[in-house]
C-alpha positions, 0 to 999 in steps of 0.5 A: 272451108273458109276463105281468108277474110279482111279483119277489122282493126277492133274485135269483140273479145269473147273468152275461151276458158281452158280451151283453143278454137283453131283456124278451120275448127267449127264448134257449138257453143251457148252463150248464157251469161249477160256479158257474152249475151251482150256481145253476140246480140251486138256483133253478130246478131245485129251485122248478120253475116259481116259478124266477126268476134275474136275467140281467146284462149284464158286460162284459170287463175291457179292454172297460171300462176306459174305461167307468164307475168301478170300485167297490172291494168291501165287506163284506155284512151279510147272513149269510154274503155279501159284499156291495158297494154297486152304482153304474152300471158296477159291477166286483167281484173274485172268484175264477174257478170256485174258482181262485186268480187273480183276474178284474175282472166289470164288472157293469151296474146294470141286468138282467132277471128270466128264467124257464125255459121248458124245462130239461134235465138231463146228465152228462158222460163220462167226467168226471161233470160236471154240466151244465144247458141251459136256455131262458130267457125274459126277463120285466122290468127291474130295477135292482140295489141290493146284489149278494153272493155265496152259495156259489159264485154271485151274489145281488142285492137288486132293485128292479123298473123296470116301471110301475104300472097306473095310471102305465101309463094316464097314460103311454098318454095323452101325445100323445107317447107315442101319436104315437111308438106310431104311428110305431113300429107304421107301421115295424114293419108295413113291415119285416113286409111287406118281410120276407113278400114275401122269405122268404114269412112273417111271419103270427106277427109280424103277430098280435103286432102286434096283440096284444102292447103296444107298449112290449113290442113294442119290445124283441122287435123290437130283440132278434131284431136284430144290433145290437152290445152297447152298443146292447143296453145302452143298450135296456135301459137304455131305462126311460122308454117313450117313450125305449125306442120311440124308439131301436127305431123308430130300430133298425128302420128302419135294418134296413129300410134295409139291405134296401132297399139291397141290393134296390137292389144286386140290382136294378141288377146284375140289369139289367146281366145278358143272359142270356149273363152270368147265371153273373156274378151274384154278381161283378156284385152284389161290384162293385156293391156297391163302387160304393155304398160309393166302392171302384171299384178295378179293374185297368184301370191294371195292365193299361195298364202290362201292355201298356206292358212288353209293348210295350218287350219287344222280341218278335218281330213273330210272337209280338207278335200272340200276345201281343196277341190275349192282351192283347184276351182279358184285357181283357175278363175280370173279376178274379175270373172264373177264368183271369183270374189264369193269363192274367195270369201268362203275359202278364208272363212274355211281357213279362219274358222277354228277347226281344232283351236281351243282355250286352254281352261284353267283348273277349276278352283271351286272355291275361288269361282265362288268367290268370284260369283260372290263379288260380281253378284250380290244375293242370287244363291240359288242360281250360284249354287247351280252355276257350282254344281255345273262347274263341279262336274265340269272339273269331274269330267271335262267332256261331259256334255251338260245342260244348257242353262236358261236364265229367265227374270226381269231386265236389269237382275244381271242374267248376261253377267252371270253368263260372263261370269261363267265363262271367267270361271273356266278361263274361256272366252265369252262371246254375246249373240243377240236373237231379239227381233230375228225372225229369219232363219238364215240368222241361226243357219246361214244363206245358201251360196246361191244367193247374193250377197249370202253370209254364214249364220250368227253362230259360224260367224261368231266362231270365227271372231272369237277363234276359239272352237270352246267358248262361253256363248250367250244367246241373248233374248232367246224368248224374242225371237219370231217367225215369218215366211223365212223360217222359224229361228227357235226351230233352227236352234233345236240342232245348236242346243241338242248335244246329240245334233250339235256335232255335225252342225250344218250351216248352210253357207259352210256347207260342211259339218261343224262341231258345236259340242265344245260349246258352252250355251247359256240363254237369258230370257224376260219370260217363259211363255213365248219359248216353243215348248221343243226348245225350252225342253231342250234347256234348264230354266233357272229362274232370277226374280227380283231383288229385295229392296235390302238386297238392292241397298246392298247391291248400290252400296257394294257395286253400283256406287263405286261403279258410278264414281269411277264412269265419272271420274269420281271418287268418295272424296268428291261424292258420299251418298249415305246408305239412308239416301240410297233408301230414299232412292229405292223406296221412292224413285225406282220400284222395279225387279233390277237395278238398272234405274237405281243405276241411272238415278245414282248416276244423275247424282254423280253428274251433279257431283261432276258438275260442281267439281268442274266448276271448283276454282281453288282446287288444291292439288294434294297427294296422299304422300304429301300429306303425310310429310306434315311436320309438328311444326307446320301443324303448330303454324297451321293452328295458331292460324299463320299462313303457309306459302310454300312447302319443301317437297323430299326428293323422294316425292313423285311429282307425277302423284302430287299432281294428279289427285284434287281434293276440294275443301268439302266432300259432296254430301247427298241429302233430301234436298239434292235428291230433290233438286236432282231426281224431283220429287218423289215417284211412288209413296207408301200411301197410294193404296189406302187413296187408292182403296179408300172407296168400296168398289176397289181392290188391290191385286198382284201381277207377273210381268216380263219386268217382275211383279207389279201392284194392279188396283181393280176398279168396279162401280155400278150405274143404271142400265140393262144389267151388262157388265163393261169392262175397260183396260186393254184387257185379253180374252183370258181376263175378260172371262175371269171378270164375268165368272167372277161376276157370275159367282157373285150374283148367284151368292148375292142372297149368302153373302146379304147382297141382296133381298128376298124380294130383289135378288137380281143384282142388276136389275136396272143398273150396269156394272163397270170394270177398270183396270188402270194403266190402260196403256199397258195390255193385261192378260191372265186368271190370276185376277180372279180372286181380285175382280170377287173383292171389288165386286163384293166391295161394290155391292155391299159398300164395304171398303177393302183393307189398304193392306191386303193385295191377292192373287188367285185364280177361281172357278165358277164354284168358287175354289181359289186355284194355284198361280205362278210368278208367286215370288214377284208378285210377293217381292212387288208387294213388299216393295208397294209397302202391302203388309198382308197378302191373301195367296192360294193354299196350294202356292204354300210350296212356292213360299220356299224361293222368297228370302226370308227378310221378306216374309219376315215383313209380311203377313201370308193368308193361304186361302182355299175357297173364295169365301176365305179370300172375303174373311180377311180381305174386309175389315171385320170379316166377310159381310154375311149379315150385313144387309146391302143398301143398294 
């Protein structure tokens, strides 16, 4: 404990923010910035143990705008300060550690002399920094009569607050003085007590007791509390002792009140413990502790209207029982004991998931579902047909359980909007599940609830979203989906698509048969071949080829152009795009299976469209109604030229219409040089194939992709080597055999078809030959290209060109018979669209030819060839070379 010390007139100021140290208190501070760094090197560091510097309280700026004036600063008289006279909530302007912005210290009149009870010196790394950490003990009051700077920190001239002896003496005697000396001590001595028997100290308190002064006791006491700073300011300020031990008697005996509260928690919780709930302890003492401040909320009344939601769910009685066995558990959990939150999530899923709830369907009008197909869909007529049938027997018979159509085709020929179609038709409501990329098979069934953080599969969860047990549900990309060491998704889709499985449907979270049969399943797909063959069985293909460039035209002119305008705030007085520039747009900027680059090269034109609307500065606002309220006088004036200022408007008139509709002075019309200026210039042309032909050794041949049909050029050439054959083009092993039996075929009919003479019949003797199929980035696969990689090799060899208007397709065997190939209809539809005017397929797809609209096989040539030897015959220019003589 201190002794009183003598203090000097003037003190080093080191400022306190938002905080007091009292007389007694001892606390660790470091001291970093220049300005306190500069005041402990000069006052305490350099006097040692004759160091004093003054501790006083500041407090922030917004923190004392509603507290004491602000004193505006002075000019010292001392040599080389500023000084400022120093009332009760002093505020001083000075610049921060030597910086230019100015900050507001409100200072405090009053402060305590502190001394340093250990000092240590550092330097920081790799900056230089000095730094200072001290523990400072506080020693008396004092009250500041001026304050100035001095360098870079603050100096004050003081005037010690402490008693005399002999005022000390009369002070000891007042009975006031000593009553409240009795009362602070009795409290004190209680809170040590208490404070021994909790923590098992508290024996250096009790010498201080007897020790130390009171009026000192006091301020130790107050210090080691939390108290907040305006009652640390008001202890310092706390200059009469008889004011100072009543506000700390006050202090500790509220401090010894909260212990005893919350000993009075600890016991009530305590007894309401058996010990079978001893692992609730701290969750009892969290609600007894709301009892005592009046916040007893509970769950009790959500759990009330819980069980009201699960009675008005219409389960099945099986599942009810489920669901109340559930409902008891709950209730007896507390809110915070963990599964309380799971147990609650799953019940409100039972309760929201629609157990019997359906859409009231309309009744089926055949004609008017067509009608409605026929305006959302342009062409399609085989798929539209079948989407009747289906509802036709819906209409028959309402329960019957039929099939689960698979749309397959190309991205962008309306597969997900056939399926929302659907389910407008029979008044039911539509919801989309996307399976692309899932690969976990608690996507489709749902996690156990064992697990953290475990949810139900897409189809429950849709469920409960839609609220409806009927809809229209599409399951998006089904051919995408994969597998991994979490499951197969597709196998987990064999349940939900079989009608026999789909009524007791076991999610694995739900835990509880689910009746998926009045569910309506459509899927789409790119392609077929990725879909396990259990689940395609389980589904009817219907296949969407691509649309013909007429159908295309049709589509834009119809649904795509009218679309367009409206997403951007157009209309036909603003933008006409004429159907031969739609041409244009399909011929030579898209060639794909569906529309939906069609739909993003209009859409580039109606931006350019908006553009120069916005942009229009005389736009007169004009109304349909206004227009027809043209007088013969007024046309007489507007055609001998005169102006017209103003028009009177009937009373009739919606002021409302008038100004809403612009009309500028010219519609936009689209022509070559917007296209031009718009799209660039042209991507594909008619003339590619006879460039690209132009040179034997090349073919045109037609492939199936998952985005349709597609032109494939074949390119062959021979040099020297050792007789190998390279191939080139990222190709798979399928294709790669097809180029060697087709190389094959032709070495060994190289003496039939005049390749070779009778002296040299080794094709490669002496030279390699090397195959290229362009777009190497794309992987190409299949034995379609058999009867194409013949043609080139024998264009190679016998230095014939093939015709630039054939393209073939065809799969061959080593004895040269042309085999069957699928996706005939793309293959043709991309010929067509490539401007190919003959096309070479294998008799046998002659049946196939059926499914391509009749506009187009009414532009092309169709050659059906049996033998390879047929493909040669109209693949070349006067035939297949059989007399002419090779001059390789």
């Amino acid at each position: 404990m201190a002794e009183s010390v003598e203090l000097p007139t003037r003190l080093g100021i080191l400022p306190f923010r938002n905080k007091v140290l009292l007389p007694g208190a001892i606390i660790r501070i470091r001291c970093t910035s220049p300005s306190s760094v500069k005041l402990v090197e000069q006052e305490l560091w350099q006097r040692e143990e004759k160091g004093l510097i003054g501790i006083l309280p500041v407090r922030d700026a917004a923190e004392a705008a509603t507290v004491g004036p602000v004193v505006s600063q002075g000019v010292g008289t001392d040599s080389g300060e500023r000084s400022s006279r120093v009332q009760v909530g002093v505020s001083d302007s000075h610049r921060l550690d030597g910086k230019n912005q100015q900050e507001v210290i409100h200072w405090h009149s009053r402060g305590v002399a502190a001394r340093a009870l250990h000092l240590s010196r550092g330097v920081e790394k790799p900056s230089g920094r000095v730094t200072y950490v001290v523990v400072l003990e506080g020693l008396c009051r004092f009250n500041i009569q001026e304050l100035s700077t001095r360098g870079t920190y603050y100096t004050a001239r003081i005037s010690p607050l402490e008693m005399t002896k002999t005022e000390m003496e009369q002070v000891e005697q007042d009975p006031d003085y000593i009553s409240l000396s009795r009362q602070f001590k009795a409290t004190a001595t209680e809170l040590i007590s208490v404070l021994e028997q909790k923590q098992k100290t508290g024996g250096r308190t009790k010498v201080l007791l007897e020790t130390v002064p009171v009026y000192k006791l006091a301020d130790i006491f107050v210090a080691s509390f939390e108290i907040s700073f305006e009652e640390q300011l008001s202890m310092l300020d706390s200059v009469d002792l008889k004011v100072r031990l009543s506000k700390a008697t006050e202090l500790v005996d509220r401090h010894l009140q909260s212990i005893h509260v919350a000993e009075k928690i600890t016991q009530k919780v305590e007894g309401q413990l058996s010990k079978s709930q001893k692992e609730f302890l701290l969750r009892q003492q969290m609600r007894a502790i709301k009892e005592e401040l009046g916040d007893n909320d509970d769950d009790e009344d959500d759990v009330v209207a819980l069980e009201r939601k699960m009675q008005c769910s219409g389960m099945p009685s099986n599942i009810w029982k489920h669901a109340q066995r559930e409902l008891r558990r709950l209730k007896k959990m507390q809110p915070q004991q963990p599964g309380y939150n799971s147990s609650r999530v799953y019940l409100d899923l039972l309760a929201e998931l629609p157990w019997q709830k359906a859409s009231e369907e309309y009744e089926l009008d055949l004609r008017a579902a067509k009608e409605r197909l026929d305006s959302d869909h342009y062409g399609l007529t085989k798929v539209k047909q079948r989407i009747i049938e289906y509802l036709a027997v819906r209409k028959l018979k309402p329960d019957a359980r039929g099939p689960v159509l698979c749309f397959v085709g190309p991205p962008g020929v309306g597969k997900t909007s056939l399926a929302s179609s659907i389910a407008a038709s029979l008044g039911r409501k539509f919801i989309r599940i996307s399976l692309g990329g899932v690969k976990d098979e608690a996507d489709i069934r749902g996690h156990r609830r064992t697990y953290i953080g475990s949810m139900p599969g897409r189809l429950i969860d849709g469920l409960k979203r839609v609220a409806v047990c009927n809809p229209v549900m599409l399951l998006d990309e089904i051919d995408k989906t994969g597998s991994d060491v979490r499951g197969d998704p597709a196998s987990a889709l064999l349940e939900v698509l079989d009608p026999e499985q789909n009524k007791t449907f076991n999610d694995h979270y739900l835990n509880v048969p689910f009746d998926l049969s009045k569910v309506i399943f459509v899927a789409t797909a790119n392609r077929v071949q990725p879909i396990p063959p259990p689940l395609l069985d389980r589904m009817e293909v219907i296949e969407l080829p691509g649309y013909t460039p007429e159908e295309k035209l049709k589509i834009a002119m119809h649904h795509l152009i009218p679309r367009v305008l409206d997403q951007h705030g157009l209309n036909s007085e603003f933008l006409r795009i004429p159907e031969a520039m739609v041409k244009l747009v399909i011929q030579g900027y898209t060639r794909e299976a569906g529309v939906r680059n069609l739909e993003r090269n209009l859409a580039a034109l109606a931006r350019a469209a908006a553009v120069r609307v916005a942009e229009q500065e005389q736009a007169v606002s004009l109304s349909k109604d206004v227009q027809s309220l043209a007088s013969p006088l007024l046309e007489n004036r507007l055609a001998d030229g005169a102006e017209v200022e103003m028009e009177v408007i009937p009373m009739g008139v919606n002021n409302h219409e008038i100004s809403s509709t612009f009309k500028i002075a010219s519609p936009l019309t689209v022509d070559e040089d917007m296209l031009e200026k718009v799209l660039g210039p042209p991507k594909f042309d008619d003339k590619e194939a006879a460039e690209r032909v132009a040179t034997p050794g090349v073919s045109v041949g037609l492939v199936w992709t998952a985005f349709g049909g597609e032109v494939q050029f074949v390119e062959a050439t021979a040099m020297g080597g050792k007789g190998e054959l390279h191939l080139t083009g990222q190709l798979g092993d399928v294709i790669k055999e097809s180029a060697q039996i087709a190389l094959t075929w032709v070495r060994a009919r190289a003496r039939d078809l005049n390749l070779s003479t009778a002296e040299a019949t080794n094709l490669l003797e002496g030279r390699d030959v090397h195959i290229h199929f362009p777009a190497g980035a794309v992987p190409k696969d299949g034995p379609s290209a058999g009867v194409t990689l013949v043609t080139a090799l024998v264009s190679l060899f016998s230095e014939r060109r093939v015709r630039a208007d054939t393209a073939m397709t065809g799969e061959m065997t080593l004895r040269g018979l042309v085999l069957p190939v699928g996706g005939v209809k793309d293959k043709v539809l991309a010929a067509h669209r490539c401007g190919i005017k003959r096309v070479i397929l294998p008799e046998r797809n002659l049946k196939d030819l059926t499914e391509v609209p009749s506009a187009v096989l009414s532009g092309l040539e169709i050659i059906l060839a049996k033998r390879m030897e047929d493909v040669l015959e109209q693949a070349f220019e006067g035939g297949c070379p059989w007399r002419q003589h090779s001059k390789l």
